[in-house]
C-alpha positions in Angstrom: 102.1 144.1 107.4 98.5 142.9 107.4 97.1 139.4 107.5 96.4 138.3 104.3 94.7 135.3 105.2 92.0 135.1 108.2 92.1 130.7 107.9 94.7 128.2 107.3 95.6 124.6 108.2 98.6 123.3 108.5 99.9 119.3 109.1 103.4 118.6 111.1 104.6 115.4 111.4 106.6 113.7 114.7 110.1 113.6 115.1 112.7 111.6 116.9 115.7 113.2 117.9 119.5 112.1 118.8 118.8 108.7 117.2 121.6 107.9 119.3 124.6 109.2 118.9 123.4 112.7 117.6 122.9 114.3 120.6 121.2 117.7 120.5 121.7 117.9 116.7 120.6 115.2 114.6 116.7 114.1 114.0 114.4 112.6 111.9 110.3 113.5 110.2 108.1 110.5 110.9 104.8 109.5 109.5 102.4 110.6 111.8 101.0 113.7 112.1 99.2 116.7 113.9 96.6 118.9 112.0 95.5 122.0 113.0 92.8 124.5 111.9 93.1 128.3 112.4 91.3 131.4 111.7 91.3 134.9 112.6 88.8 136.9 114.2 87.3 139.7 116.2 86.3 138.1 119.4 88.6 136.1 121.9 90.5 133.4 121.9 89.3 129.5 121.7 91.1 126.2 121.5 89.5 123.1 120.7 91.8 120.2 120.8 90.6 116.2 119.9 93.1 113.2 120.4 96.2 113.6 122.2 96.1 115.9 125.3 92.3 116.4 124.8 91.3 117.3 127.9 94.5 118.2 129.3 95.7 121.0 127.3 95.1 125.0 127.8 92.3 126.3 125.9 93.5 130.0 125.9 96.0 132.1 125.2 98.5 129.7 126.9 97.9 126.7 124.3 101.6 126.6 123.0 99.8 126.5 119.4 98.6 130.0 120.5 101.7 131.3 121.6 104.2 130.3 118.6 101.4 132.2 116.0 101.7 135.3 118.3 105.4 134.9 118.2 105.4 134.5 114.7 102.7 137.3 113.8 104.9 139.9 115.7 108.0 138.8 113.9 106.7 139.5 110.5 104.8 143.1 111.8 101.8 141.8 111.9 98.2 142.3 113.6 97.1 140.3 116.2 94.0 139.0 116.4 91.3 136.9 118.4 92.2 133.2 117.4 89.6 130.3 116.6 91.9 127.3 117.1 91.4 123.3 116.6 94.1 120.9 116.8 93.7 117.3 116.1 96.3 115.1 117.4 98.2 112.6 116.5 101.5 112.5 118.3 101.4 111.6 121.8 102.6 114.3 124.5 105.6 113.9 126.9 107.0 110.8 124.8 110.2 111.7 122.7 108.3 112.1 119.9 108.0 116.2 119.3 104.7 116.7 120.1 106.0 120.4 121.4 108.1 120.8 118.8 105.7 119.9 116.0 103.5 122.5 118.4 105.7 125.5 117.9 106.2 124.6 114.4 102.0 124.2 113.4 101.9 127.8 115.0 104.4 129.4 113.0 103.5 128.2 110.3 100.1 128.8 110.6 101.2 132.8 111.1 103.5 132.7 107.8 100.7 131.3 106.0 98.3 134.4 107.6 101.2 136.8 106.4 102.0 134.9 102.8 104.9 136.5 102.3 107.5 133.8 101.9 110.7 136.7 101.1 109.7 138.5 104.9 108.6 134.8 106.4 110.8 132.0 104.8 111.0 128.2 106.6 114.6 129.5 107.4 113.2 132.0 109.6 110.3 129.3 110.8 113.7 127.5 112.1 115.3 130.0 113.6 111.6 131.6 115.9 111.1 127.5 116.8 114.8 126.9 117.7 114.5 129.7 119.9 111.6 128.9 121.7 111.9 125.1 121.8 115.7 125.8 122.8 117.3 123.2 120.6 117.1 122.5 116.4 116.9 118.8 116.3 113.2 118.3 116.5 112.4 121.4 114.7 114.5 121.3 111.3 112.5 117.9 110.4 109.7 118.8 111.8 109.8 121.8 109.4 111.4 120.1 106.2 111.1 116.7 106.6 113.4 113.6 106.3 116.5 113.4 108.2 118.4 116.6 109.4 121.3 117.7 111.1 120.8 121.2 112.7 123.4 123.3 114.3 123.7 127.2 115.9 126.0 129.4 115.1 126.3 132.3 117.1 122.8 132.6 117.4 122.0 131.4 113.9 120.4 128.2 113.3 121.2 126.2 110.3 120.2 123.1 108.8 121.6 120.3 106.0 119.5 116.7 104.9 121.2 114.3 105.5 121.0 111.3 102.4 119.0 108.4 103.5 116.7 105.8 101.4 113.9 106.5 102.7 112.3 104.2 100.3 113.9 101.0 102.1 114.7 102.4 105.6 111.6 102.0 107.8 111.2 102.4 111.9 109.2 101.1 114.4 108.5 103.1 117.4 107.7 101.5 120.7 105.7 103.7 122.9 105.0 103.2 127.2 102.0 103.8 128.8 103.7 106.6 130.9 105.4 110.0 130.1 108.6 111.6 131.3 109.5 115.3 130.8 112.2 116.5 128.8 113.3 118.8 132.1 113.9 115.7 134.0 115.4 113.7 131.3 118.2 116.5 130.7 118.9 117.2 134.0 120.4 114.1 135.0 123.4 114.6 132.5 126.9 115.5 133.7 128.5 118.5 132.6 131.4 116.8 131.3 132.2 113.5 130.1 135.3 111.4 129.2 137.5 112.4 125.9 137.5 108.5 125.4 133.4 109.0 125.5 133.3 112.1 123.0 135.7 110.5 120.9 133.4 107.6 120.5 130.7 109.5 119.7 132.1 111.5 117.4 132.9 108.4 115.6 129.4 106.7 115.7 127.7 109.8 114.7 130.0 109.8 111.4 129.3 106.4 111.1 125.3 107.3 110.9 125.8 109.3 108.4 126.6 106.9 106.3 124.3 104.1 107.5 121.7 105.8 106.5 122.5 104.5 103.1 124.0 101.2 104.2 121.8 100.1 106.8 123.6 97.1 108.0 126.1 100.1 109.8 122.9 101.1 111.7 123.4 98.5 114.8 126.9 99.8 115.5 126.2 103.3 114.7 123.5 104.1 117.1 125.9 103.1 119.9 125.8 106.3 121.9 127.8 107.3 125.4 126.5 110.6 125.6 123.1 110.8 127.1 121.7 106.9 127.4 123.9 105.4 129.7 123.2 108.6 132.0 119.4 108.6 132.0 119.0 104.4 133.0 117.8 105.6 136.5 114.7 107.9 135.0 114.2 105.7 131.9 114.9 102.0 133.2 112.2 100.4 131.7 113.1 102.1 128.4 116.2 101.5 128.5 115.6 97.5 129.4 113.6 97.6 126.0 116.8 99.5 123.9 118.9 96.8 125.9 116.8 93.8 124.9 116.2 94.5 121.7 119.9 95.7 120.6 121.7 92.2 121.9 119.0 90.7 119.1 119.8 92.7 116.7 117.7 96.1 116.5 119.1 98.9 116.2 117.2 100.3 118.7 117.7 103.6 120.7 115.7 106.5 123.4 113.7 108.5 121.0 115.1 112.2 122.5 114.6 112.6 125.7 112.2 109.3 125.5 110.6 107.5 127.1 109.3 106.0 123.6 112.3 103.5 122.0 112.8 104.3 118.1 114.0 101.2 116.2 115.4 101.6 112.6 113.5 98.6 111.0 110.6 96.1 111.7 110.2 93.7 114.6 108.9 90.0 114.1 105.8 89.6 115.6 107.2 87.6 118.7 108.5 90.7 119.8 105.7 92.7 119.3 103.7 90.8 120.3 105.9 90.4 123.9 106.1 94.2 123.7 102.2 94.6 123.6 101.4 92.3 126.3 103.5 94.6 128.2 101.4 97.6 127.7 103.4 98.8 125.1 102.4 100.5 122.0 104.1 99.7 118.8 103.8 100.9 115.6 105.8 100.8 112.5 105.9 104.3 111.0 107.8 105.4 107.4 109.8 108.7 107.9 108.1 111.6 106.8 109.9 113.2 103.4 107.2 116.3 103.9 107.7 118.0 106.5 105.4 120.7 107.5 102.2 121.9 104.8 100.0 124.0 104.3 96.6 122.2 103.6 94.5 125.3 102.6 
């Protein structure tokens, strides 16, 4: 298959996964994006990256941009070529808030739009390459489609289903440190097993997000979460001091995946922001993102 297209550019948005209780599966599209520029050529390889990670990001081969259009240029039988890349980022690295994901996504995306052949390349099969790079769906399906997603593998095969939300009334706010902490380290410190009493609560706040998603009173008690949180306090203290704080006044606030940003479903009064900032904190209120990944030409 050739490449039918030598330039492209293509916007991803952040996500936040596990919003809580949804460990591993469930994540959401916010409105903040990454844009990257990408064209095809005869000569080698250059990466030009402005905002986030300018500076500190390969500018070969390596860039994981890079990688994910090679990965998806092989899968559809196509070419490879010399690559002109230029990233402009939004989403800050090493946070919780997909920056990798939304990585691996602007890549293969960027190589389906070179191949424009949506039956050979579909965002199915976008899914499925990212999922298997990234190791886990629940940054990648909204990433990809946009909104709120629960994403699943079965034998091998990763699927994906909205989930109904009103996105028109439901708004976040995402509090963001001045340090970073690495998904590796954040996931190791989990136990292999945990309670029944602990899944079975879990299981029951994750059903209960479902459905606050439309009735967001629900949300406080149905980000409650005994899965991952209570077992990543001693790498994510100061995060977790934050979720702590601002759940006993009200926020349904939880560890946007594997943090250490804290994702809060709604808008803080300015006294807390305000606290939050003088703290070195970044906040910003963010919609979630209906649009998932595009193609901009």
């Amino acid at each position: 298959m050739a490449i039918r297209r030598d330039h492209v550019e293509i916007s991803v948005p952040a996500t936040s996964a596990n919003l809580g209780p949804g460990y591993d599966c469930v994540g959401m599209a916010l409105d903040l994006r990454d844009r990257i520029s990408v064209r095809a050529t005869t000569g080698p390889t250059e990466v030009r990256v402005t905002g986030e990670g300018a500076g500190k990001l390969p500018t070969d081969d390596t860039h994981l941009v890079v990688r994910a259009i090679r990965i998806g240029l092989d899968f559809a039988g196509a070419p490879q070529a010399g690559l002109q890349l230029t990233c402009r980022n939004a989403i800050p690295h090493g946070r919780g808030l997909g920056s990798s994901a939304a990585a691996v996504v602007a890549g293969l995306m960027a190589a389906r739009a070179m191949v424009d052949q949506e039956e050979v390349f579909g965002l199915i099969h976008v899914l499925q390459l990212a999922t298997e790079i990234e190791g886990h769906p629940d940054n990648a399906a909204p990433a990809i489609y946009g909104g709120v997603r629960l994403a699943w593998t079965d034998s091998g095969t990763t699927q994906t289903v909205a989930l109904d939300c009103d996105t028109e009334q439901l708004t976040t706010t995402v509090v963001i440190p001045d340090f970073q902490l690495a998904t590796k380290k954040a996931r190791g410190v989990l136990p292999e097993t945990i309670a029944h009493r602990d899944a079975a609560f879990n299981v029951a706040r994750a059903m209960m997000f479902t459905h606050a998603l439309r009735h967001p009173e629900l949300l406080l008690a149905a980000t409650e979460d005994r899965l991952h949180q209570p077992y990543r306090r001693d790498v994510l203290s100061a995060s977790m001091q934050v979720v702590d704080q601002l759940r006993s006044r009200g926020y349904p606030a939880v560890i946007s995946g594997a943090g250490p940003t804290v994702l809060v479903f709604g808008t803080l009064d300015e006294l807390t922001t305000s606290a939050l900032r003088a703290q070195r904190w970044r906040v910003w209120n963010l919609d979630i993102d209906t649009g998932g990944a595009k193609v901009l030409a």
